[in-house]
N, C-alpha and C positions, 0 to 999 in steps of 0.2 A: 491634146493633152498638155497639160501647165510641164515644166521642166521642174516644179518643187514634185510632180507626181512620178515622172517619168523615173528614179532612181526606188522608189519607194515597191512600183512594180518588179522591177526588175528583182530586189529584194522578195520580193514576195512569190515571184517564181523560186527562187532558190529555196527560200522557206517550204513550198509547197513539195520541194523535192526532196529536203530531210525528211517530211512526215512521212512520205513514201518510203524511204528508204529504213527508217525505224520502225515502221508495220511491218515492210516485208525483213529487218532483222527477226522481229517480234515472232514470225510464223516460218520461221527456217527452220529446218530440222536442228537439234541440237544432238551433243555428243551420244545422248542418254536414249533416246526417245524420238519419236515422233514430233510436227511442228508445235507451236502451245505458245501460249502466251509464259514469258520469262522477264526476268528483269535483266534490263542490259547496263552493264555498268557505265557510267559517265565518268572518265578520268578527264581533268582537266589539268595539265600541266602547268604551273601556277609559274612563269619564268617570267622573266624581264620583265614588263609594265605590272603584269600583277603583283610580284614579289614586292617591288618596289612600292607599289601604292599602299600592300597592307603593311610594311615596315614604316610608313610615311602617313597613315593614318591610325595607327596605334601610338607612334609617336607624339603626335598634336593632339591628338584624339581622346586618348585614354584617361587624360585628368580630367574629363569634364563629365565625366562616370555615366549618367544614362542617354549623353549623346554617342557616347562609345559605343551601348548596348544595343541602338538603334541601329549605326552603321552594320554591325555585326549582323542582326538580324536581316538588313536589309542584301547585306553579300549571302548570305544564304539563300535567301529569294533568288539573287541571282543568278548563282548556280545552281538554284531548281531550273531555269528559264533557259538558264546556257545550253540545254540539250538540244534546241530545237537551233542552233546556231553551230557555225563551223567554227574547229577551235579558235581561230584566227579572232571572230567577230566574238566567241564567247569569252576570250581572256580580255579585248576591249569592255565588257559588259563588266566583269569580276572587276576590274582596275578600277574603272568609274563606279562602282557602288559600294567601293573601297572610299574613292575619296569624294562622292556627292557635297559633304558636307562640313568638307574642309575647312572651309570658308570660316566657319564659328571656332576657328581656333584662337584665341587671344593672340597671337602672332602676327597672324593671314590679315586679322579684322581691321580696314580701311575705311571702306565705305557704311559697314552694321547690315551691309545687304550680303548673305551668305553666298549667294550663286555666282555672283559679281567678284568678290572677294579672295573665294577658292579658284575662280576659273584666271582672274587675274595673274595668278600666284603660279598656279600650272603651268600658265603661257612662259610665264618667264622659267620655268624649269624643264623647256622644251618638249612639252607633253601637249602637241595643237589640239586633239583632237580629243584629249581626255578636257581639258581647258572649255571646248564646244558643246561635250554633252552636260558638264557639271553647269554652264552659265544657265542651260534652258531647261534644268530636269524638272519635275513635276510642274508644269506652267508658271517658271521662274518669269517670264516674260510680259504675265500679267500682273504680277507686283512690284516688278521692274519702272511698266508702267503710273503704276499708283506712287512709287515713291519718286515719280521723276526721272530715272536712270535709264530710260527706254535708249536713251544714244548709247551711253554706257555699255548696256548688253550686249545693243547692236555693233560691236566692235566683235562679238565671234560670231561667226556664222552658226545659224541654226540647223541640227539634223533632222532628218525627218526619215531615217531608216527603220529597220528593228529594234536595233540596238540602244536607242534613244526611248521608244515607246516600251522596251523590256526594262530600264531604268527609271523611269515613273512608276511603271506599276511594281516595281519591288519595292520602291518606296511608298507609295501609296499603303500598300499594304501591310506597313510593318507601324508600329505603334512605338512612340519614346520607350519604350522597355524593352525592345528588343523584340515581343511577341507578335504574331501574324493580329493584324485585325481587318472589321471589314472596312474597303475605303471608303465610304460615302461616309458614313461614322467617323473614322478619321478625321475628314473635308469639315464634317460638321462641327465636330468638337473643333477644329482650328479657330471656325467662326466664332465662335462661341466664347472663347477664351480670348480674340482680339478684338471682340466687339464692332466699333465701327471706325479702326487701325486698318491701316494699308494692307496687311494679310488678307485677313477677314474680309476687303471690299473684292479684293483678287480671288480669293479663292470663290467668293460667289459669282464671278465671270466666268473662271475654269472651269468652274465644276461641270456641268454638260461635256467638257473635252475629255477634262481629265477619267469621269468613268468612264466614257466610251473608248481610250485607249485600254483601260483596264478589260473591259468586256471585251476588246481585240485579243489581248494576251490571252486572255483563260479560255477563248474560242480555239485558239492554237496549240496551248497546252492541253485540252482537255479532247482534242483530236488526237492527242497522240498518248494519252494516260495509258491505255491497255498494253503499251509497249513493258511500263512499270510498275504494272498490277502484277 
């Protein structure tokens, strides 16, 4: 087994032992009644990294108005997503889909490559490991490529946990307005609109990866749905 696989497993046993543990919440007896299916509440304590990220991307964020509405929509994904994760990893997840896309702040903007940009900007604001998932999120890595920067990128290490593959696909899934859409429609519309620009030649590389992380996420969400029917 590679050692990029060995930490990914590891993950995925702990994964495998929340879904366990929110079916059998799911079918406990409750105060009222008998076991049933209920909805369990998700609080997610939004403190330190979080707090700071949504004060820190509403800030840069806000005046560029339907990139605002994106990120917005895009933390909601991720705290649908954060349930199947322990607070620890789910307030990592909130924080980065807070600031994925940073980088397009007229501030931040050095290089005009967003993922490059924000993650730079993190690093020096001693945020490592939010700095690592924002340089690689939605296969930043293959446009990295196309526009030259591949060394560049490769200066933060890539994750390959949950919590990297739960921040693609909240973004994947959320459309410049803020609203859910589907992702391969996404993927396509980018093409489409960058024609045959460094985006557009990337995202026709990714694309085979980037749905099959998406079809990972909604295979493990959609094992644990009945917990929130």
């Amino acid at each position: 087994m590679s050692d990029r696989a060995k930490p990914w497993c590891a993950e995925e046993r702990r994964t495998l032992a929340r879904v366990a543990e929110l079916k059998a919440a799911a079918n406990s007896p409750t105060p009222d009644g008998p076991p049933g299916k209920r909805r369990q509440s998700v609080s997610l304590v939004e403190t330190g990294r979080a707090a700071w990220a949504e004060q820190t991307a509403q800030r840069l964020l806000e005046p560029l108005g339907r990139r605002w509405q994106h990120v917005q929509g895009v933390v909601d994904q991720a705290r649908r997503v954060a349930r199947i994760l322990d607070a620890d990893q789910a307030e990592v997840l909130t924080a980065a889909a807070w600031l994925h896309d940073v980088g397009y702040a007229p501030a931040l903007a050095r290089t005009g490559f967003h993922p490059l940009d924000g993650a730079r900007w993190l690093r020096e604001q001693g945020h490592e490991r939010l700095a690592c998932l924002v340089a690689h999120h939605s296969g930043a890595g293959y446009e990295a490529e196309e526009r030259g920067l591949h060394g560049e990128l490769a200066e933060f290490p890539e994750e390959h946990l949950l919590v990297a593959r739960a921040l693609t696909y909240s973004d994947l899934t959320v459309g410049p307005d803020g609203r859910r859409v589907d992702p391969q429609a996404r993927l396509e519309d980018v093409i489409e609109r960058y024609g045959a620009a460094a985006p557009a030649r990337a995202i026709r590389r990714a694309m085979p990866e980037l749905l099959s992380i998406v079809r990972e996420v909604e295979a493990i969400l959609d094992n644990i749905s009945a917990v929130y029917e």
